[in-house]
N, CA, C and O atoms as a Maestro MAE file, in Angstrom:
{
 s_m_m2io_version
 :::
 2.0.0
}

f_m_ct {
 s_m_title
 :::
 protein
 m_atom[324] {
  # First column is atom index #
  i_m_mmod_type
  r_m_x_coord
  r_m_y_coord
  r_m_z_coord
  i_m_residue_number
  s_m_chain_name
  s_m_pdb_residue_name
  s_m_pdb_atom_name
  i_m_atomic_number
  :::
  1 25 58.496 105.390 109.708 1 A "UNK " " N  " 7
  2 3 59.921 105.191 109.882 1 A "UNK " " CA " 6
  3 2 60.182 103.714 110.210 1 A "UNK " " C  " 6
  4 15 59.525 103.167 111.096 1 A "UNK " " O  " 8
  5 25 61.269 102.955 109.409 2 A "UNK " " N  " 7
  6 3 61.305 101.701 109.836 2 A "UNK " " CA " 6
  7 2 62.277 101.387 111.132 2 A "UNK " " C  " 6
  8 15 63.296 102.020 111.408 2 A "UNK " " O  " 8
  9 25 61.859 100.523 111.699 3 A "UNK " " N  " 7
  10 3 62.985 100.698 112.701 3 A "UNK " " CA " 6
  11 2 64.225 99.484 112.717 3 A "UNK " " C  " 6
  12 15 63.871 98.373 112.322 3 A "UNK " " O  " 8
  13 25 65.410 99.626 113.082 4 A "UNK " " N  " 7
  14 3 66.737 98.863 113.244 4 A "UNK " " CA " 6
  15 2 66.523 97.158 113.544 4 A "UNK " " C  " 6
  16 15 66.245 97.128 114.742 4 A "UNK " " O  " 8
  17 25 66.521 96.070 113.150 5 A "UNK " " N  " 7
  18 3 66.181 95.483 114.260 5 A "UNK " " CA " 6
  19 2 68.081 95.559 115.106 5 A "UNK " " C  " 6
  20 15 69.272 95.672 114.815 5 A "UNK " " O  " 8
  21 25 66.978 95.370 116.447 6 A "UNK " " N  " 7
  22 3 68.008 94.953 117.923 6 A "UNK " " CA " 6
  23 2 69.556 94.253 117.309 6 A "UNK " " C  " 6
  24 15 70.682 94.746 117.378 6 A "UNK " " O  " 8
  25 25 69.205 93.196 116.823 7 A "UNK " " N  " 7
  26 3 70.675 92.386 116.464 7 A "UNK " " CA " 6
  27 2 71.809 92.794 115.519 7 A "UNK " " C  " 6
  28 15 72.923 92.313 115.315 7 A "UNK " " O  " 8
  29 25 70.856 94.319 114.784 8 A "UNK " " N  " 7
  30 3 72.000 94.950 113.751 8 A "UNK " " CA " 6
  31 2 72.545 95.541 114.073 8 A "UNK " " C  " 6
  32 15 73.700 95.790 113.726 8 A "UNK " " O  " 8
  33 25 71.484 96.313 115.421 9 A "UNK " " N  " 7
  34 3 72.488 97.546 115.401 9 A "UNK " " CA " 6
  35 2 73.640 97.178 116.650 9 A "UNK " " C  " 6
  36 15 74.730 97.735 116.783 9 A "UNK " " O  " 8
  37 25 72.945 95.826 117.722 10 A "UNK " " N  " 7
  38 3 74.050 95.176 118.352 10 A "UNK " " CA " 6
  39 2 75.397 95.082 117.436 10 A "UNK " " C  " 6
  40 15 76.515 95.571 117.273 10 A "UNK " " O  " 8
  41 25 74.734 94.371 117.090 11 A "UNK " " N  " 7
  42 3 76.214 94.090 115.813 11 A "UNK " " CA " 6
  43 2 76.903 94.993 115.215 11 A "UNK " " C  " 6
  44 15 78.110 94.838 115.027 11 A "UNK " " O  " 8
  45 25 76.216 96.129 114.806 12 A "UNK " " N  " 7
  46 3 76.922 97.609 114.258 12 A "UNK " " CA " 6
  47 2 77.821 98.326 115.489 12 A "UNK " " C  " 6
  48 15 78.834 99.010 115.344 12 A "UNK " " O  " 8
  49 25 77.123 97.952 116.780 13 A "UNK " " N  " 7
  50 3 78.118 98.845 118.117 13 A "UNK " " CA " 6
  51 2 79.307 97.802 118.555 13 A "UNK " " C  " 6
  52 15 80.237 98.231 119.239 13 A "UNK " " O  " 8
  53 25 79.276 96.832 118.271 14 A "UNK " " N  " 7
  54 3 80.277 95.833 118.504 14 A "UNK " " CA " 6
  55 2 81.293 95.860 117.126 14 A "UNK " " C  " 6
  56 15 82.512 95.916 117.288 14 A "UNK " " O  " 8
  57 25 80.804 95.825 116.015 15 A "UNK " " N  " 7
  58 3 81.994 96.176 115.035 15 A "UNK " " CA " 6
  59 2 82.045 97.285 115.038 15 A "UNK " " C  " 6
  60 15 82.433 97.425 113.879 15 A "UNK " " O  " 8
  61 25 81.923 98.817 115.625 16 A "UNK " " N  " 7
  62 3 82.613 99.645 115.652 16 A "UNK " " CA " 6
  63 2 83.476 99.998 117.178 16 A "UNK " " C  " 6
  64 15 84.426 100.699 117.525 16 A "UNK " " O  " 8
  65 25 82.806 99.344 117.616 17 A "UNK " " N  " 7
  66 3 83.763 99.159 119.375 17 A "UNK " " CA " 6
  67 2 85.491 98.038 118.403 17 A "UNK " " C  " 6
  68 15 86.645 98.455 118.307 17 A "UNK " " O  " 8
  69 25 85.085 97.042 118.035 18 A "UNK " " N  " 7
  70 3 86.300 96.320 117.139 18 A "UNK " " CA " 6
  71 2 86.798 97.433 116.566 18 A "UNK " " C  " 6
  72 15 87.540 98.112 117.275 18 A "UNK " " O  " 8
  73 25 86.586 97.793 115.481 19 A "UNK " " N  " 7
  74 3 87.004 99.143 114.594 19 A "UNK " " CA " 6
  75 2 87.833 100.118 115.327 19 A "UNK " " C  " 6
  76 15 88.908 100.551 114.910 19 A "UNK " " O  " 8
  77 25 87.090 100.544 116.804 20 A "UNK " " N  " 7
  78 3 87.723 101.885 117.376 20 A "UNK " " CA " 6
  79 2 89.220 101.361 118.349 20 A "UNK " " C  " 6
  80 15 89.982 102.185 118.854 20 A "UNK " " O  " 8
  81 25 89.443 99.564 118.480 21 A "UNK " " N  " 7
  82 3 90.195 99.037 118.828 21 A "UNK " " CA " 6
  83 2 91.410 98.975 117.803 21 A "UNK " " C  " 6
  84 15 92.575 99.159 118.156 21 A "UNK " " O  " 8
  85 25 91.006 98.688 116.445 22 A "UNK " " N  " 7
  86 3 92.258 98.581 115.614 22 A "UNK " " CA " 6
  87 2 92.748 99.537 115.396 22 A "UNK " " C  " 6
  88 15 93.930 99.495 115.054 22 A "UNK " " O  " 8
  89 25 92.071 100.823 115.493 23 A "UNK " " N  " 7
  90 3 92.774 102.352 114.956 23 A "UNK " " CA " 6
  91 2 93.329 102.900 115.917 23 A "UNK " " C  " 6
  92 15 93.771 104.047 115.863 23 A "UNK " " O  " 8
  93 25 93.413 101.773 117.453 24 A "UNK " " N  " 7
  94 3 94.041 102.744 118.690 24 A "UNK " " CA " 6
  95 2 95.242 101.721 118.068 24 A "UNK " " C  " 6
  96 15 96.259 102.386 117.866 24 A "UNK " " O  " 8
  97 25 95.423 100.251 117.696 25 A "UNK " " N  " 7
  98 3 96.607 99.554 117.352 25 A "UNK " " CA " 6
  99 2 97.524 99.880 116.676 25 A "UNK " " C  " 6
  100 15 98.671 99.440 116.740 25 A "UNK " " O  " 8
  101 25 97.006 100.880 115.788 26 A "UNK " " N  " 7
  102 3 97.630 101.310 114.359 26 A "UNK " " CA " 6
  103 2 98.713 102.750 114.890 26 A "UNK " " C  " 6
  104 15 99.760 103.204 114.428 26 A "UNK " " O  " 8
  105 25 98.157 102.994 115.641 27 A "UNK " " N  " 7
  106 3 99.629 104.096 116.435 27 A "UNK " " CA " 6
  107 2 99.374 105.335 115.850 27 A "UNK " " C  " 6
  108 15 100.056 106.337 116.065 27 A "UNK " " O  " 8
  109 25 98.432 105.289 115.135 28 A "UNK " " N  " 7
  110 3 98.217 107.242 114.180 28 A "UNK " " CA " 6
  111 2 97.485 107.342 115.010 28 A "UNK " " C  " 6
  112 15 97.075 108.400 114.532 28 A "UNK " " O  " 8
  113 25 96.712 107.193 116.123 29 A "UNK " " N  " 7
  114 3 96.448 108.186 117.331 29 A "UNK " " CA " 6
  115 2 97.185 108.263 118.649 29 A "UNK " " C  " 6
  116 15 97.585 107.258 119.237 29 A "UNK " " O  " 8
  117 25 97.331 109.370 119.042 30 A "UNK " " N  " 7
  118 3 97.613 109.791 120.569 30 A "UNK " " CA " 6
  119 2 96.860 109.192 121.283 30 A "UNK " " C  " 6
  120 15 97.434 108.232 121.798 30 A "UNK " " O  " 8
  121 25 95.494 109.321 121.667 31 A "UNK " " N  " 7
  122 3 94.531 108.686 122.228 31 A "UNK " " CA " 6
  123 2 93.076 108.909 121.538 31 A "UNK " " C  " 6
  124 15 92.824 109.451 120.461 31 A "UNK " " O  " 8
  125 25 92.225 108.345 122.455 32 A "UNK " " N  " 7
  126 3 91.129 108.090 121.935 32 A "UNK " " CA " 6
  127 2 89.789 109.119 121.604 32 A "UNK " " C  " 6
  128 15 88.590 108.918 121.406 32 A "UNK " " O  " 8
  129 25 90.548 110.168 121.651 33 A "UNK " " N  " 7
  130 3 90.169 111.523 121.329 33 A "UNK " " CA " 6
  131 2 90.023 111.795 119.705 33 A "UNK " " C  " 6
  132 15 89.046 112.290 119.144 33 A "UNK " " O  " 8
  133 25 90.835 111.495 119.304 34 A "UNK " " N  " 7
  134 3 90.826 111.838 117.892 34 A "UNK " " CA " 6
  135 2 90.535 110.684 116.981 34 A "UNK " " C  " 6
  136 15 90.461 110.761 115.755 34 A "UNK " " O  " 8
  137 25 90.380 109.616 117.701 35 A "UNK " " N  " 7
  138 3 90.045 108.059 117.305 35 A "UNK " " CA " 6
  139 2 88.036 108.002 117.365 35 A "UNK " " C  " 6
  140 15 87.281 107.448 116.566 35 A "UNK " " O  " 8
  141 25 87.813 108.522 118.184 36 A "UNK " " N  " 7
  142 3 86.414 108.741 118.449 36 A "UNK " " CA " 6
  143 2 85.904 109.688 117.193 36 A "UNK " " C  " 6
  144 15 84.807 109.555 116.651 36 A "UNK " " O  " 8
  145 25 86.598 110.370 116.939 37 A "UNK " " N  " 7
  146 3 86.579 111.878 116.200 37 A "UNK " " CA " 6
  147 2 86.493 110.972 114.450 37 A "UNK " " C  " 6
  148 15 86.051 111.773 113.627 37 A "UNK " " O  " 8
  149 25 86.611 110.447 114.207 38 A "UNK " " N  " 7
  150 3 87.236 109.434 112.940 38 A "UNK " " CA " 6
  151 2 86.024 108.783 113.073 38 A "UNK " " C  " 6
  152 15 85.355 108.832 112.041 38 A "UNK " " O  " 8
  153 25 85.430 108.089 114.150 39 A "UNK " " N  " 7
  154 3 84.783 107.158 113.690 39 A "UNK " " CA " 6
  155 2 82.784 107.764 114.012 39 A "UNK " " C  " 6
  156 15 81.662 107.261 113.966 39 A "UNK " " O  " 8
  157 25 83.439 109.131 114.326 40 A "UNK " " N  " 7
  158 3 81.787 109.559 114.364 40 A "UNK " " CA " 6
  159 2 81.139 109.557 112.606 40 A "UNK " " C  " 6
  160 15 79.995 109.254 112.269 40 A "UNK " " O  " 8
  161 25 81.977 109.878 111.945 41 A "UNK " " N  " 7
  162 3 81.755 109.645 110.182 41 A "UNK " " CA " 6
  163 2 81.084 108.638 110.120 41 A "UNK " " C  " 6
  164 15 80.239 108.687 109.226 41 A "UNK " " O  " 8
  165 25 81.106 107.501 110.848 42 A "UNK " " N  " 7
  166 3 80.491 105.877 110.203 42 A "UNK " " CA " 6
  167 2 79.320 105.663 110.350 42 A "UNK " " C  " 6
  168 15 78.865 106.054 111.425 42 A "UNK " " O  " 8
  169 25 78.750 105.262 109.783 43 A "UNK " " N  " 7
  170 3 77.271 105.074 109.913 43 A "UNK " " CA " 6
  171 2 77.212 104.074 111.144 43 A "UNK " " C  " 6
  172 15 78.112 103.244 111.268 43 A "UNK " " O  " 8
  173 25 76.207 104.135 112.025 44 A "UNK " " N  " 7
  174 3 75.865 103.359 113.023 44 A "UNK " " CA " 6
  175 2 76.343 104.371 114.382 44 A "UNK " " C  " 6
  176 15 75.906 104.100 115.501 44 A "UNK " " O  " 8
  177 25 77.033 105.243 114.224 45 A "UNK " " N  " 7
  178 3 78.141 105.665 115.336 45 A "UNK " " CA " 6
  179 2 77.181 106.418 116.533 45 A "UNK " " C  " 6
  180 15 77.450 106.374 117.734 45 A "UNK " " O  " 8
  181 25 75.960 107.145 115.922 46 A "UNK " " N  " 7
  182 3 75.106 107.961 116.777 46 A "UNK " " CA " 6
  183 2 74.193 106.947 117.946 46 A "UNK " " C  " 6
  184 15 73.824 107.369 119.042 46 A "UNK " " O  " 8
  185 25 73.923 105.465 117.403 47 A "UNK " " N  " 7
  186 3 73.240 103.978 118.044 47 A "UNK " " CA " 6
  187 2 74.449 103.934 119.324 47 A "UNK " " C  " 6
  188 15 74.195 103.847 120.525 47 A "UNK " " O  " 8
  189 25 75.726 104.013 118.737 48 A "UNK " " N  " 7
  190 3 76.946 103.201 119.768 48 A "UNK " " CA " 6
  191 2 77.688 104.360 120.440 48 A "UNK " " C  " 6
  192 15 78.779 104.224 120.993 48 A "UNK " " O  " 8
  193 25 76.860 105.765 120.327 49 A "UNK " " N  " 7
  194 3 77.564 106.846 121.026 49 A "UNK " " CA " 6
  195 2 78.112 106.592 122.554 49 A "UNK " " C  " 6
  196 15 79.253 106.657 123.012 49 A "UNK " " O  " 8
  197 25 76.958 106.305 123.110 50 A "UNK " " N  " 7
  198 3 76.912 105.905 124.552 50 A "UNK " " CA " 6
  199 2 78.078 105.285 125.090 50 A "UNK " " C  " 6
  200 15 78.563 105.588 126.180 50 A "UNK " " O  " 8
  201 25 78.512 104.439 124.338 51 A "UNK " " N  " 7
  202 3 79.348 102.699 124.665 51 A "UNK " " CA " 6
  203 2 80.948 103.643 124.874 51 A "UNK " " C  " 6
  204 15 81.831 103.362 125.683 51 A "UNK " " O  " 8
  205 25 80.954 105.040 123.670 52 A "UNK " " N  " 7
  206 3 82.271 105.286 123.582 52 A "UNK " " CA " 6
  207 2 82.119 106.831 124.750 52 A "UNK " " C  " 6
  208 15 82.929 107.758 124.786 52 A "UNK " " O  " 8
  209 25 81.119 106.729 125.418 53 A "UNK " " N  " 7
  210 3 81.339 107.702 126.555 53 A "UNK " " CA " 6
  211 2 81.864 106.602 127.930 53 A "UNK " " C  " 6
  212 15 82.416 106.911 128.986 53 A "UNK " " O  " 8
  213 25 81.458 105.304 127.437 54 A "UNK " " N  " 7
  214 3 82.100 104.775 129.195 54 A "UNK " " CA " 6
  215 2 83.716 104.876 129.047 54 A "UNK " " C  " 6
  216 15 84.392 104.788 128.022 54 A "UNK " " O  " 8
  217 25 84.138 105.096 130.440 55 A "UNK " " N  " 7
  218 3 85.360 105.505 131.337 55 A "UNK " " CA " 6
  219 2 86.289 104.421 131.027 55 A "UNK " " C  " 6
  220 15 87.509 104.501 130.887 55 A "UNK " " O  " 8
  221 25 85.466 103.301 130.934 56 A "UNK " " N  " 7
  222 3 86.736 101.785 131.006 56 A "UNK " " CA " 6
  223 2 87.012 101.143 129.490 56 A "UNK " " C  " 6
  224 15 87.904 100.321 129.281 56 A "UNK " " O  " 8
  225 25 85.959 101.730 128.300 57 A "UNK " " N  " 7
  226 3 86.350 101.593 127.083 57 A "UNK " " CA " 6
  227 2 87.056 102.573 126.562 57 A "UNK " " C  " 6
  228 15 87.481 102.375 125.424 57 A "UNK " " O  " 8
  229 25 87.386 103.920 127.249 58 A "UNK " " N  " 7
  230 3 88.301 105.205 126.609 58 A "UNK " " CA " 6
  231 2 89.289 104.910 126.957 58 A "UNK " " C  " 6
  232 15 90.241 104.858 126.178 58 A "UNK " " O  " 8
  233 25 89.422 104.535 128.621 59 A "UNK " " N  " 7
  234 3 90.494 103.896 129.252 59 A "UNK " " CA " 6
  235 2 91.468 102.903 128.436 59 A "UNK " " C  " 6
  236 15 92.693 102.997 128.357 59 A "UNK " " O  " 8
  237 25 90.577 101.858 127.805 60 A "UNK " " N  " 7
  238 3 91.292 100.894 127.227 60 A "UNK " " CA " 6
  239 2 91.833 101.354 125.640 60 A "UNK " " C  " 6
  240 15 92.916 101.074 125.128 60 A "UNK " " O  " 8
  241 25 90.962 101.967 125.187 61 A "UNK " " N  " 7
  242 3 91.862 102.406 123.700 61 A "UNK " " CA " 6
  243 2 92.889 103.880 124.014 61 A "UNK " " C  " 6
  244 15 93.818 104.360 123.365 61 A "UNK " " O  " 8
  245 25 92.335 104.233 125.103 62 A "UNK " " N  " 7
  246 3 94.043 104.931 125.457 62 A "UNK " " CA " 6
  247 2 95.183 104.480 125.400 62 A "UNK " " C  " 6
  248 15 96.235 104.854 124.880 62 A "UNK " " O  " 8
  249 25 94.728 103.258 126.251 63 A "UNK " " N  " 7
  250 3 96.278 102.550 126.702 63 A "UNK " " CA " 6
  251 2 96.668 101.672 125.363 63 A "UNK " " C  " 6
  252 15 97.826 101.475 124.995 63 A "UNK " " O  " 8
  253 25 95.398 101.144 124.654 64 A "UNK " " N  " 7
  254 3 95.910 100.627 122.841 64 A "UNK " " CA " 6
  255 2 96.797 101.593 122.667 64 A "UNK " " C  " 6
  256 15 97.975 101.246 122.578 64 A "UNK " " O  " 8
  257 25 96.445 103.085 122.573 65 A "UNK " " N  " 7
  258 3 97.099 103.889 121.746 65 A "UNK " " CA " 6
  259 2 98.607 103.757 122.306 65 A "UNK " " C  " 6
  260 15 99.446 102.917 121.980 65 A "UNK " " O  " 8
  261 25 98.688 104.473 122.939 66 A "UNK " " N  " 7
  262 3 99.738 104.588 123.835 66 A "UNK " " CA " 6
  263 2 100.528 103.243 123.215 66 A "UNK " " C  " 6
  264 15 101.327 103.545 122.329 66 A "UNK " " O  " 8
  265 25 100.456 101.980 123.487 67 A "UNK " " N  " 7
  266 3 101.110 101.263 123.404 67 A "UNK " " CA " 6
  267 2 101.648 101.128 122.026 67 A "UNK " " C  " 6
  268 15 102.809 100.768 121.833 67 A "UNK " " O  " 8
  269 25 100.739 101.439 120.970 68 A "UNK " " N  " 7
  270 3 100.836 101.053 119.603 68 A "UNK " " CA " 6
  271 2 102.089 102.570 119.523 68 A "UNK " " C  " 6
  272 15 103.178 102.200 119.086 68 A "UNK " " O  " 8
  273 25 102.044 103.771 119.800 69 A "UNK " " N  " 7
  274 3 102.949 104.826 119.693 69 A "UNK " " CA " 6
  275 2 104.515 104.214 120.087 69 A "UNK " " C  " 6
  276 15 105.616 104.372 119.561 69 A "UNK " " O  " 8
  277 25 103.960 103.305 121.486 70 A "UNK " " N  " 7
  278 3 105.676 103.486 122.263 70 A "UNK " " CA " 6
  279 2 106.275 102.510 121.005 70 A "UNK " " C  " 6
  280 15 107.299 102.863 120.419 70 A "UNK " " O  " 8
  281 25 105.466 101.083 120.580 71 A "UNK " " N  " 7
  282 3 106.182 100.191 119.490 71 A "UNK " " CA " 6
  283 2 106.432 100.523 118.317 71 A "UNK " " C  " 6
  284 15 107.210 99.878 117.615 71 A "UNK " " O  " 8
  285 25 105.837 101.542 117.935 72 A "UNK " " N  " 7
  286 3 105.974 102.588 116.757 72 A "UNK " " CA " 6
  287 2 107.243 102.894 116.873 72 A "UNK " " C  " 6
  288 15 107.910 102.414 115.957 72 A "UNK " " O  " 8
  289 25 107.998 103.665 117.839 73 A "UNK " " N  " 7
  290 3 109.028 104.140 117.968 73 A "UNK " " CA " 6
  291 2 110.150 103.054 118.127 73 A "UNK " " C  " 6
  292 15 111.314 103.452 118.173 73 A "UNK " " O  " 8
  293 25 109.959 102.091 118.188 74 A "UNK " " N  " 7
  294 3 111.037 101.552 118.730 74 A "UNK " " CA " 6
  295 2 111.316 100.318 117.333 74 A "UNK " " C  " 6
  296 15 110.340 99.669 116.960 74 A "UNK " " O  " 8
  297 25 112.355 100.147 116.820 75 A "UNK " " N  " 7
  298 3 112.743 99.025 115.897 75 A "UNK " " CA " 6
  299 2 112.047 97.890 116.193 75 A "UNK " " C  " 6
  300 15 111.389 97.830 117.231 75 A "UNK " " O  " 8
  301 25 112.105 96.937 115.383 76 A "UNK " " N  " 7
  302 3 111.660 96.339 115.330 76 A "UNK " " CA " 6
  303 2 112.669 94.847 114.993 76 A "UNK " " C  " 6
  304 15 113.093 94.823 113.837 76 A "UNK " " O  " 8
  305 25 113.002 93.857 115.717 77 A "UNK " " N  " 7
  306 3 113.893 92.902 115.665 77 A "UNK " " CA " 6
  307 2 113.375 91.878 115.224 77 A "UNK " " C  " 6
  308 15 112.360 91.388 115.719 77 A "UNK " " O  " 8
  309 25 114.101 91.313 114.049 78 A "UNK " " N  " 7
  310 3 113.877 90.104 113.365 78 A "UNK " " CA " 6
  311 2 115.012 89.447 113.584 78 A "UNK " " C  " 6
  312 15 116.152 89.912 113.558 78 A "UNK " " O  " 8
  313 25 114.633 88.214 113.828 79 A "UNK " " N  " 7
  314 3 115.600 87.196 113.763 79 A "UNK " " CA " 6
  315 2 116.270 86.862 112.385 79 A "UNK " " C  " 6
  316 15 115.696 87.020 111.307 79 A "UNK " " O  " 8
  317 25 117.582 86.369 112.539 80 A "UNK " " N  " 7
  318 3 118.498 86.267 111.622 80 A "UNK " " CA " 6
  319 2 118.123 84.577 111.217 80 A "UNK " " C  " 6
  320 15 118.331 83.583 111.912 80 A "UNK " " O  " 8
  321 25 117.341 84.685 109.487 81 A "UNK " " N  " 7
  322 3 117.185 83.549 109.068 81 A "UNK " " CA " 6
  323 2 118.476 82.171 108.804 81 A "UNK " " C  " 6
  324 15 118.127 81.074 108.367 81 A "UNK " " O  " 8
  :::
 }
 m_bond[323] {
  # First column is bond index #
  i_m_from
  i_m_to
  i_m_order
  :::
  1 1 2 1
  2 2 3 1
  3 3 4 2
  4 3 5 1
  5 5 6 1
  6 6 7 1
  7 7 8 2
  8 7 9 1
  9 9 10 1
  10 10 11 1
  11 11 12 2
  12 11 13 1
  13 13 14 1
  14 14 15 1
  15 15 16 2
  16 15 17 1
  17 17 18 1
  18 18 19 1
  19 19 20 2
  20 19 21 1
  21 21 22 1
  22 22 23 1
  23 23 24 2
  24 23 25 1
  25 25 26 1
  26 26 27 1
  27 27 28 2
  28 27 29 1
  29 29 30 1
  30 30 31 1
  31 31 32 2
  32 31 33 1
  33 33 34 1
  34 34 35 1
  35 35 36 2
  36 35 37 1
  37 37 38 1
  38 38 39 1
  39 39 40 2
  40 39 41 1
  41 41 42 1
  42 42 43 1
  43 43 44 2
  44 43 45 1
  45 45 46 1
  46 46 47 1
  47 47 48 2
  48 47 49 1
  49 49 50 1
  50 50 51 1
  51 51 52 2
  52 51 53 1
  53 53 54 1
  54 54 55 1
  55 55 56 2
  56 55 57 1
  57 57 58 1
  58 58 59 1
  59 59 60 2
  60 59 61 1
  61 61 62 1
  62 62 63 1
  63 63 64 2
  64 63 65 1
  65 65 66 1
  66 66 67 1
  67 67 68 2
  68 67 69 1
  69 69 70 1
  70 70 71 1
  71 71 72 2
  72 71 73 1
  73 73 74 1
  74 74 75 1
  75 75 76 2
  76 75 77 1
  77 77 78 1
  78 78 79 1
  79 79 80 2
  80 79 81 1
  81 81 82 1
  82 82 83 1
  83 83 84 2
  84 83 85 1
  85 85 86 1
  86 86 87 1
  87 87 88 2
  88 87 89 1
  89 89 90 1
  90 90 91 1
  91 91 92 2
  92 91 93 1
  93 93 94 1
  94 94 95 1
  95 95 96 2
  96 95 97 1
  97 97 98 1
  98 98 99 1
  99 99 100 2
  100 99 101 1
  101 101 102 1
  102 102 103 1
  103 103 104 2
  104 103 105 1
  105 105 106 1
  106 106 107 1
  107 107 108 2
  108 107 109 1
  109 109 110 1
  110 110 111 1
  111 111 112 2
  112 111 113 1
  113 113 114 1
  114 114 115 1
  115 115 116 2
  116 115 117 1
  117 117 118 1
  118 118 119 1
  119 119 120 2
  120 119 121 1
  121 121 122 1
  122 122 123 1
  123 123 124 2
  124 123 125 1
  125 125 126 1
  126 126 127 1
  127 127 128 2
  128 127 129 1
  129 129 130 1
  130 130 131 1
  131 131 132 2
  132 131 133 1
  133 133 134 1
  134 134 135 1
  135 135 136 2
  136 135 137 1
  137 137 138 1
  138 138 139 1
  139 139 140 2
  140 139 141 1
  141 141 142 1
  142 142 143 1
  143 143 144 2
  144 143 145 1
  145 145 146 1
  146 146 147 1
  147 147 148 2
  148 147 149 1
  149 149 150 1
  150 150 151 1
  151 151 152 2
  152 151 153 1
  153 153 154 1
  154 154 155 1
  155 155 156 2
  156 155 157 1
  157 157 158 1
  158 158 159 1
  159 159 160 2
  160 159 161 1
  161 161 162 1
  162 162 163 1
  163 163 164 2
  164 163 165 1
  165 165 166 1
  166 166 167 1
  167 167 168 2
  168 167 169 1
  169 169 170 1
  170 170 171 1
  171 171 172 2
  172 171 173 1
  173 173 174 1
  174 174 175 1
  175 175 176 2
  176 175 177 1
  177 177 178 1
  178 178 179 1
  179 179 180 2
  180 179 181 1
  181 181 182 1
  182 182 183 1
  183 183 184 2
  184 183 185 1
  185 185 186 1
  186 186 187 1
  187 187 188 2
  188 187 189 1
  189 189 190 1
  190 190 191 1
  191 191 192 2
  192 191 193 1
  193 193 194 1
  194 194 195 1
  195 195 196 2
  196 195 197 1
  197 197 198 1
  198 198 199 1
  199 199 200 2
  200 199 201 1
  201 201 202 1
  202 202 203 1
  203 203 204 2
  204 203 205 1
  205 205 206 1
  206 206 207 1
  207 207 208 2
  208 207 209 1
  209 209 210 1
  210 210 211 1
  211 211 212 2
  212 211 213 1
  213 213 214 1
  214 214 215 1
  215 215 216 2
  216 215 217 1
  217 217 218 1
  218 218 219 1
  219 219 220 2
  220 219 221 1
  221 221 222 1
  222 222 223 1
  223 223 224 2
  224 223 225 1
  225 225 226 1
  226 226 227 1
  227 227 228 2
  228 227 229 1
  229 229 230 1
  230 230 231 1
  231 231 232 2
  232 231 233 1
  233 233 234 1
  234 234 235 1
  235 235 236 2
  236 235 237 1
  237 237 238 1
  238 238 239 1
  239 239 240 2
  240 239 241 1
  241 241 242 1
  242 242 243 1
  243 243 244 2
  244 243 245 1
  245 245 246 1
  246 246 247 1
  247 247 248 2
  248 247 249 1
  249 249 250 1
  250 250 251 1
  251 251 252 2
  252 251 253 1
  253 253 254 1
  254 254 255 1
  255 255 256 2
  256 255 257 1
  257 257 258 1
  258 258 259 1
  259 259 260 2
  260 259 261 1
  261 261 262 1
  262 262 263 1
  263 263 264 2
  264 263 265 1
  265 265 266 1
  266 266 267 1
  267 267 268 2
  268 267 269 1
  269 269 270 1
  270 270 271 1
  271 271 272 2
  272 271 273 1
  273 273 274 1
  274 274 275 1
  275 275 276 2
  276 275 277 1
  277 277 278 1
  278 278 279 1
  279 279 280 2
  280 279 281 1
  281 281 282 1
  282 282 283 1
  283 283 284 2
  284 283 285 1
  285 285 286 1
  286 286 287 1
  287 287 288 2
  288 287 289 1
  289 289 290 1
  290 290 291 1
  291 291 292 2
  292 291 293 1
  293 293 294 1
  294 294 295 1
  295 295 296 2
  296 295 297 1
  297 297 298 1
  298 298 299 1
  299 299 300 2
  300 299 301 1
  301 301 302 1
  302 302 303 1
  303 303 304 2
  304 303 305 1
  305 305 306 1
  306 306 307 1
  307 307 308 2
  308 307 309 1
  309 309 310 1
  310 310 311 1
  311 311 312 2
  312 311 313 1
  313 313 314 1
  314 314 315 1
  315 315 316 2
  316 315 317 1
  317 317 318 1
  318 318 319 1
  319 319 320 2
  320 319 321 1
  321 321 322 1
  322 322 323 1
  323 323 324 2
  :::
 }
}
């Protein structure tokens, strides 16, 4: 069996920690429940399982979500050219 080197799969848990950040931005999740749920499909995701059990990274794409929902709802104001 060959094995990963260290710096890919670093790199694979850090662009999917990025990844699980833009899809809390994007406002099609509630929270990070169903955002986690999406990105177990990706390859690398079983290496970076761990990262998306800590308390202060669920914490934080909660509150992405959340935020991306409340601006979702609300218009959006452009200035008059």
């Amino acid at each position: 069996m060959v094995k990963t080197p260290t710096w890919k799969a670093d790199f694979r848990r850090g662009w999917l920690v990025r990844e699980a950040q833009r899809l809390a931005r994007s406002g099609q999740h509630a929270d990070c429940t169903t955002l986690i749920l999406q990105l177990q499909s990706l390859d690398g995701f079983d290496a970076a399982r761990e990262r998306f059990e800590d308390r202060a990274l669920r914490s934080q794409l909660d509150r992405l979500c959340a935020l991306a929902q409340e601006m979702g709802s609300k218009p959006v104001r452009r200035s008059a050219s």
